[in-house]
PyMOL commands that place a pseudoatom at each C-alpha (Angstrom):
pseudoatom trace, name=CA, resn=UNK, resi=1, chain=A, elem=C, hetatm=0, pos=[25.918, 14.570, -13.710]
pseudoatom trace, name=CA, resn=UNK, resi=2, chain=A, elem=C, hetatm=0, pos=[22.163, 15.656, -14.469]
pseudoatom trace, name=CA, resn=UNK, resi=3, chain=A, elem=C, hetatm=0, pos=[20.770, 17.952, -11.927]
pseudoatom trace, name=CA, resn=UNK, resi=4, chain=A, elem=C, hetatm=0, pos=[17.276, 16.782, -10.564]
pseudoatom trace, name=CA, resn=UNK, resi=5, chain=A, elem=C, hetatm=0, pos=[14.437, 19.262, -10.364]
pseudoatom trace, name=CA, resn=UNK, resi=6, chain=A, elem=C, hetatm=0, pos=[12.000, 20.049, -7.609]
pseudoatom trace, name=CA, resn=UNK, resi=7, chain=A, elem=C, hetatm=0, pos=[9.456, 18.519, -9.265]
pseudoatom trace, name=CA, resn=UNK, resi=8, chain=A, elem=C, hetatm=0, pos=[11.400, 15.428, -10.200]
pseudoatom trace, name=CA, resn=UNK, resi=9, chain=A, elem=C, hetatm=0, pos=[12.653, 15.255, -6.276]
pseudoatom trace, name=CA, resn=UNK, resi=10, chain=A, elem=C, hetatm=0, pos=[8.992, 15.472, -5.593]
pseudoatom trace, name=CA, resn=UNK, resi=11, chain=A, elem=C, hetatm=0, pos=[7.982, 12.702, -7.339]
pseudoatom trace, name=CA, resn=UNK, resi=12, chain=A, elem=C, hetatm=0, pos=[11.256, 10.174, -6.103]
pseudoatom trace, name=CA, resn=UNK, resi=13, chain=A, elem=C, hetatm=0, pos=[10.114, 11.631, -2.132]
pseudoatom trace, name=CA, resn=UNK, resi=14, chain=A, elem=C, hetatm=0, pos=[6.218, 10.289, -2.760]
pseudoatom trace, name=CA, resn=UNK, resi=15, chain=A, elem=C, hetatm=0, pos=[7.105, 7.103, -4.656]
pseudoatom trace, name=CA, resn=UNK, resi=16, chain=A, elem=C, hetatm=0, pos=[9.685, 6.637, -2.039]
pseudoatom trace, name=CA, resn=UNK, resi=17, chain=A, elem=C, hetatm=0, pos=[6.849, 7.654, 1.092]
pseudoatom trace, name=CA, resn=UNK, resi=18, chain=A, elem=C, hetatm=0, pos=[4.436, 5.569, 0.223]
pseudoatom trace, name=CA, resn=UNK, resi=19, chain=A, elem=C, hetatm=0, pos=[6.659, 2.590, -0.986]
pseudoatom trace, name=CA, resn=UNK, resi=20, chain=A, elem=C, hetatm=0, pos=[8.330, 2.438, 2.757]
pseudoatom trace, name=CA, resn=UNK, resi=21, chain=A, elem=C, hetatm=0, pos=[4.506, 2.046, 4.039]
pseudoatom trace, name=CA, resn=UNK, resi=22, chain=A, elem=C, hetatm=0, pos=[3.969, -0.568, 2.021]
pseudoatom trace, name=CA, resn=UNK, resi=23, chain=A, elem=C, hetatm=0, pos=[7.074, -2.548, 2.344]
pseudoatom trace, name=CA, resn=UNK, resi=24, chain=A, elem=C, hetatm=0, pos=[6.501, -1.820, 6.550]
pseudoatom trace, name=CA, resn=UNK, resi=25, chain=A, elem=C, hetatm=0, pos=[2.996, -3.307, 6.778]
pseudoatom trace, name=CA, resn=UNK, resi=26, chain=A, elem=C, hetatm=0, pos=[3.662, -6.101, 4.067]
pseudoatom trace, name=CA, resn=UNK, resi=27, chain=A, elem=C, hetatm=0, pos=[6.834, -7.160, 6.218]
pseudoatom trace, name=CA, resn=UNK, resi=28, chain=A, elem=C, hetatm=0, pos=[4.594, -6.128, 9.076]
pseudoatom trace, name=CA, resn=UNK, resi=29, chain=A, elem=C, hetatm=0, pos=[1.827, -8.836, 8.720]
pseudoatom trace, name=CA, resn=UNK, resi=30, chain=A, elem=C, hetatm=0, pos=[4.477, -11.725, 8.616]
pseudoatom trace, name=CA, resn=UNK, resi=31, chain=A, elem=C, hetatm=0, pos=[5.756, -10.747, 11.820]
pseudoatom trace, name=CA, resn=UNK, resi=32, chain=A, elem=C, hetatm=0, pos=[2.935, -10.132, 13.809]
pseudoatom trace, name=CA, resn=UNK, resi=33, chain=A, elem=C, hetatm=0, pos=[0.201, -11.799, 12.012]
pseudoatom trace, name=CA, resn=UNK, resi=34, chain=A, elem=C, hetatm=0, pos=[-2.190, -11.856, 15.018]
pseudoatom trace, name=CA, resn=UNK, resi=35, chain=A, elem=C, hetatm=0, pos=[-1.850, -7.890, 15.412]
pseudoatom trace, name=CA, resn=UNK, resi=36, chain=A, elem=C, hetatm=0, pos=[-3.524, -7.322, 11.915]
pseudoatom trace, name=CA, resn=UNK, resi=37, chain=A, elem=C, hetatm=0, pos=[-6.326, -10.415, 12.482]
pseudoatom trace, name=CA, resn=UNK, resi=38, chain=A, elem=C, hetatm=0, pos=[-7.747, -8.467, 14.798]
pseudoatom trace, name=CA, resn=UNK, resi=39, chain=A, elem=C, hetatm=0, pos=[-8.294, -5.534, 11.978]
pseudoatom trace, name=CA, resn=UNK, resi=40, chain=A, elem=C, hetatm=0, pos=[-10.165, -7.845, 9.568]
pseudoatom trace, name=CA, resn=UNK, resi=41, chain=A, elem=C, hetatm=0, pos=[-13.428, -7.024, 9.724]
pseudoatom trace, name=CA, resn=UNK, resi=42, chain=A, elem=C, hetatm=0, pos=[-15.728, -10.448, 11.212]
pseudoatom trace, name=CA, resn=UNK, resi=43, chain=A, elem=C, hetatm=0, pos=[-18.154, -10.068, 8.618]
pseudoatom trace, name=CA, resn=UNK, resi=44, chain=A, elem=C, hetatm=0, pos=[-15.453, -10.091, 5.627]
pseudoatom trace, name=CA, resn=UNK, resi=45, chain=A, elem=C, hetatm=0, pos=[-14.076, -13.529, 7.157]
pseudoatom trace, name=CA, resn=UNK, resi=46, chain=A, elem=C, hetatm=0, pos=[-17.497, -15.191, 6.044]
pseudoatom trace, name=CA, resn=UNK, resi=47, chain=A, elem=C, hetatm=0, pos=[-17.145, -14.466, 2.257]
pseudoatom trace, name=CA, resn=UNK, resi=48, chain=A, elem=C, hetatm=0, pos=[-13.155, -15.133, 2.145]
pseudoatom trace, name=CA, resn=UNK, resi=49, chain=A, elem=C, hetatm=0, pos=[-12.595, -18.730, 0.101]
pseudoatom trace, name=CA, resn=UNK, resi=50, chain=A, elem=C, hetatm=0, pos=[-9.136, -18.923, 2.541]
pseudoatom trace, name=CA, resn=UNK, resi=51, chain=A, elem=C, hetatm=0, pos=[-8.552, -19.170, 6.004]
pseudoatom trace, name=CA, resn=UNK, resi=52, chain=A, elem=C, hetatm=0, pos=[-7.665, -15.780, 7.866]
pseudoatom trace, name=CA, resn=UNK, resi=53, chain=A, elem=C, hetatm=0, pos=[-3.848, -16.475, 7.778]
pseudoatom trace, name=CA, resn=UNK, resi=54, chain=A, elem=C, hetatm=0, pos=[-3.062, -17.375, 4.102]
pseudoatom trace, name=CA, resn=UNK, resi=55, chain=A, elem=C, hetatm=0, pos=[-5.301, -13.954, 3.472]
pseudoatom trace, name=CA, resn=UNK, resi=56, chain=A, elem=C, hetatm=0, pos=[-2.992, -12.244, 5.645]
pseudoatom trace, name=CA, resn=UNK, resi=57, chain=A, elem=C, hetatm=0, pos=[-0.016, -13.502, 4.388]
pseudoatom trace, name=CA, resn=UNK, resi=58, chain=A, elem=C, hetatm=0, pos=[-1.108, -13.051, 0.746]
pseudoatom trace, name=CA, resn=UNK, resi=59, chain=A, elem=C, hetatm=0, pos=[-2.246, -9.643, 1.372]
pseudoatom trace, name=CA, resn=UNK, resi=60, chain=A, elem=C, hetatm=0, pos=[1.420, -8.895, 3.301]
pseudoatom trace, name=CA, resn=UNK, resi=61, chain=A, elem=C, hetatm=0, pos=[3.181, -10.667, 0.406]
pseudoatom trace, name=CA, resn=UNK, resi=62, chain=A, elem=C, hetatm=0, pos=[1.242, -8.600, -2.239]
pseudoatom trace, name=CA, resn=UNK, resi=63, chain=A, elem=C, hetatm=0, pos=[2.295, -5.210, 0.061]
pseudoatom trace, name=CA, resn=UNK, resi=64, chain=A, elem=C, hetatm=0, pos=[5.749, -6.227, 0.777]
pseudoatom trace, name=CA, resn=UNK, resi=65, chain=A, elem=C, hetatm=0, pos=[5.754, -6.650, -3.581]
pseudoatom trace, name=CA, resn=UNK, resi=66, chain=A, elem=C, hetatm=0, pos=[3.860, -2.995, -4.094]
pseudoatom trace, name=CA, resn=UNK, resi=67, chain=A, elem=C, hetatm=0, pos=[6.568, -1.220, -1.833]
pseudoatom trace, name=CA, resn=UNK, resi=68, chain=A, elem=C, hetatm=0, pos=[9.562, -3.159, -3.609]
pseudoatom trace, name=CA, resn=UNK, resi=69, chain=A, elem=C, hetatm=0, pos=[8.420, -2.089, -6.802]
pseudoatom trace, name=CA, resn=UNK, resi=70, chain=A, elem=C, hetatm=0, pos=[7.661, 1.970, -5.410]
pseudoatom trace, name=CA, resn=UNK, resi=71, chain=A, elem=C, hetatm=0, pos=[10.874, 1.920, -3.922]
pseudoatom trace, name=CA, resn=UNK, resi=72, chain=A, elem=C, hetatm=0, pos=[13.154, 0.696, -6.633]
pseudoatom trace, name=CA, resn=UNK, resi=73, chain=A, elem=C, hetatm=0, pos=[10.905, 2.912, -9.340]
pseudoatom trace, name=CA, resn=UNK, resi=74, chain=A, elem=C, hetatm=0, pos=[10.115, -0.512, -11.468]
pseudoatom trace, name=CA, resn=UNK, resi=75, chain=A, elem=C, hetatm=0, pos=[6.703, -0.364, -12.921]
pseudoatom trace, name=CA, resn=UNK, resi=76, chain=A, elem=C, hetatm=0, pos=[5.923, 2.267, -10.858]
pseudoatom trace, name=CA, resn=UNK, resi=77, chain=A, elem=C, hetatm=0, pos=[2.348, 3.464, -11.964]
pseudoatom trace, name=CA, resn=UNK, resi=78, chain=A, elem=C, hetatm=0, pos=[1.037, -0.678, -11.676]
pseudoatom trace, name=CA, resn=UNK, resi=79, chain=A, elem=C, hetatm=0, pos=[2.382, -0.898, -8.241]
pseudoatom trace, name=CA, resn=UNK, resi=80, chain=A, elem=C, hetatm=0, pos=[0.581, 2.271, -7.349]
pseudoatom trace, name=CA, resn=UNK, resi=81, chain=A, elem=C, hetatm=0, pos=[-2.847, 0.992, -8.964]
pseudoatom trace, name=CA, resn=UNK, resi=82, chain=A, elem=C, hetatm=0, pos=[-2.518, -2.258, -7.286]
pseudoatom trace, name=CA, resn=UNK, resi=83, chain=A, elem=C, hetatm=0, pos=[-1.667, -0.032, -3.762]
pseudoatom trace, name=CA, resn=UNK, resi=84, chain=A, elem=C, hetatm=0, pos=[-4.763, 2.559, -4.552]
pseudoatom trace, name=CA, resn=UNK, resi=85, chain=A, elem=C, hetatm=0, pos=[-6.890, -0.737, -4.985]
pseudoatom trace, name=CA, resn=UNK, resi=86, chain=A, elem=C, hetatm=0, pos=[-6.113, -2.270, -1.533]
pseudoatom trace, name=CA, resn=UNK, resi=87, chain=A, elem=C, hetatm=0, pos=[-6.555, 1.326, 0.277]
pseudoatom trace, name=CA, resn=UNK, resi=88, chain=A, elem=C, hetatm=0, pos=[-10.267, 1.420, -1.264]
pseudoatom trace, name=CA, resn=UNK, resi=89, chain=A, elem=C, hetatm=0, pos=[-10.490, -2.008, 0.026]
pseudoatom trace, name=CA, resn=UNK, resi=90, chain=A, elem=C, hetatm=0, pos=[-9.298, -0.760, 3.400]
pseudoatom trace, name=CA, resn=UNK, resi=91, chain=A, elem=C, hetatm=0, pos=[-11.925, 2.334, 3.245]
pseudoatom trace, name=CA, resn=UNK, resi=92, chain=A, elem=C, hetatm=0, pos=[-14.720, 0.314, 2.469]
pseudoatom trace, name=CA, resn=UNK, resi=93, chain=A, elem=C, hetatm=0, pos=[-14.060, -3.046, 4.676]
pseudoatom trace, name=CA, resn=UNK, resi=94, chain=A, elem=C, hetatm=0, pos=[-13.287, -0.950, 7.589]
pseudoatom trace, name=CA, resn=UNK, resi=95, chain=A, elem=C, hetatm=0, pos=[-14.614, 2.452, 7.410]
pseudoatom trace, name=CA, resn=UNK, resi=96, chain=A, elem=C, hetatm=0, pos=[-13.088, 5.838, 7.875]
pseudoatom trace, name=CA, resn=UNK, resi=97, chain=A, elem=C, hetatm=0, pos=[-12.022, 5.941, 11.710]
pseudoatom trace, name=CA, resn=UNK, resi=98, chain=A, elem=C, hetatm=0, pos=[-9.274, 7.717, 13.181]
pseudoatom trace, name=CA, resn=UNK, resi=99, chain=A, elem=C, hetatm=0, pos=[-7.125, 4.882, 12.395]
pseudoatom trace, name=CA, resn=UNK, resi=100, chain=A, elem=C, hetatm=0, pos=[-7.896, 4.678, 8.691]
pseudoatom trace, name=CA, resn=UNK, resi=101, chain=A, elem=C, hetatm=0, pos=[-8.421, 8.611, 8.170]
pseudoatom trace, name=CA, resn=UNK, resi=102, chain=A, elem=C, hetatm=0, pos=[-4.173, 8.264, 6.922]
pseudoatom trace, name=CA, resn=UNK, resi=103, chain=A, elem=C, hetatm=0, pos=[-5.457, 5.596, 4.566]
pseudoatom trace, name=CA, resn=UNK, resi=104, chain=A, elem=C, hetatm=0, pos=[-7.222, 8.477, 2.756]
pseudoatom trace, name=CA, resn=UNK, resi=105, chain=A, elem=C, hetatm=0, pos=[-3.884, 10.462, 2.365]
pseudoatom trace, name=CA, resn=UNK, resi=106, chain=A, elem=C, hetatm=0, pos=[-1.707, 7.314, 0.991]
pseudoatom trace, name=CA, resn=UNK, resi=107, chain=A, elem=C, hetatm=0, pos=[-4.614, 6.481, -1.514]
pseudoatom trace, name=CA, resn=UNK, resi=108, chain=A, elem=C, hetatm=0, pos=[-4.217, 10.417, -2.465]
pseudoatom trace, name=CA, resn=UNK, resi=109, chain=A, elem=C, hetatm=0, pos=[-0.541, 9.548, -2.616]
pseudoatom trace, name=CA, resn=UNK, resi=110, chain=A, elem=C, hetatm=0, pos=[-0.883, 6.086, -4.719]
pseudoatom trace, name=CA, resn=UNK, resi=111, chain=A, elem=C, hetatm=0, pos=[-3.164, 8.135, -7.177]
pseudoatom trace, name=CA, resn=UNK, resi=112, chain=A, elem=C, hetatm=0, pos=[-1.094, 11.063, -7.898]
pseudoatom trace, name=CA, resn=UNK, resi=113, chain=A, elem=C, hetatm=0, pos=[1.417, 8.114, -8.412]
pseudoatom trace, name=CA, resn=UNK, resi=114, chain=A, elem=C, hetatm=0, pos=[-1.053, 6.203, -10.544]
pseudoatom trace, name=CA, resn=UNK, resi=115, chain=A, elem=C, hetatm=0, pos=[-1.499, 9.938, -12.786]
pseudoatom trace, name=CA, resn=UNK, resi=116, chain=A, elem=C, hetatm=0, pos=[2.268, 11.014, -12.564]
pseudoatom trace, name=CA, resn=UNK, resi=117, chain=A, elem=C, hetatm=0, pos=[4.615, 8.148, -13.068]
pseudoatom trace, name=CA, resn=UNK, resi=118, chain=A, elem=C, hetatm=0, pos=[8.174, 7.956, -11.912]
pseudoatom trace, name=CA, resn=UNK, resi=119, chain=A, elem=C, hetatm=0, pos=[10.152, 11.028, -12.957]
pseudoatom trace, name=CA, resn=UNK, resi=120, chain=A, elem=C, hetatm=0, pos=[13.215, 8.637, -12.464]
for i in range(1, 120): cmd.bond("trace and resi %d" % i, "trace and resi %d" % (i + 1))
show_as sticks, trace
zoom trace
């Protein structure tokens, strides 16, 4: 049996952190889709070429996918790009509030992901 180190824990704990976030709010959005229409900012809805709902459920389907992917360790730097690209579209659609201040952290997260790989 091979003997993981710290650093190799460290990495499995983050790729395992912020794959449960994403696999949450993907799974999340098809459950209470009306919850996360309300975050969406009214100005974005103009330029979107679908309704509100097939965005949401894309967007939850593509999440659910990203924290799948973390979680088993399967292309593991991708899913973390793809996750680092929808928290800068988060940041910029919605603006740094108190809500969104985390989103900040799990991009942080995603790129040290995006950098570092999966140790396992």
């Amino acid at each position: 049996m091979k003997l993981m180190l710290p650093a190799t824990w460290s990495s499995v704990l983050l790729r395992l952190g912020v794959g449960v976030v994403f696999l949450y709010f993907g799974v999340d959005k098809f459950i209470h889709p009306e919850v996360w229409a309300g975050c969406i900012n009214p100005r974005l809805l103009y330029y979107m070429p679908v309704s509100q709902d097939v965005f949401l459920y894309v967007n939850g389907g593509v999440e659910g996918v990203v924290g799948l992917l973390l979680i088993l360790g399967l292309w593991t730097r991708i899913a973390a790009s793809v996750a680092a690209v929808f928290l800068i579209g988060i940041l910029v659609t919605v603006g740094v509030t108190d809500v969104t201040v985390r989103d900040i952290a799990i991009f942080a997260a995603s790129l040290s992901l995006v950098l570092t790989g999966s140790k396992t």
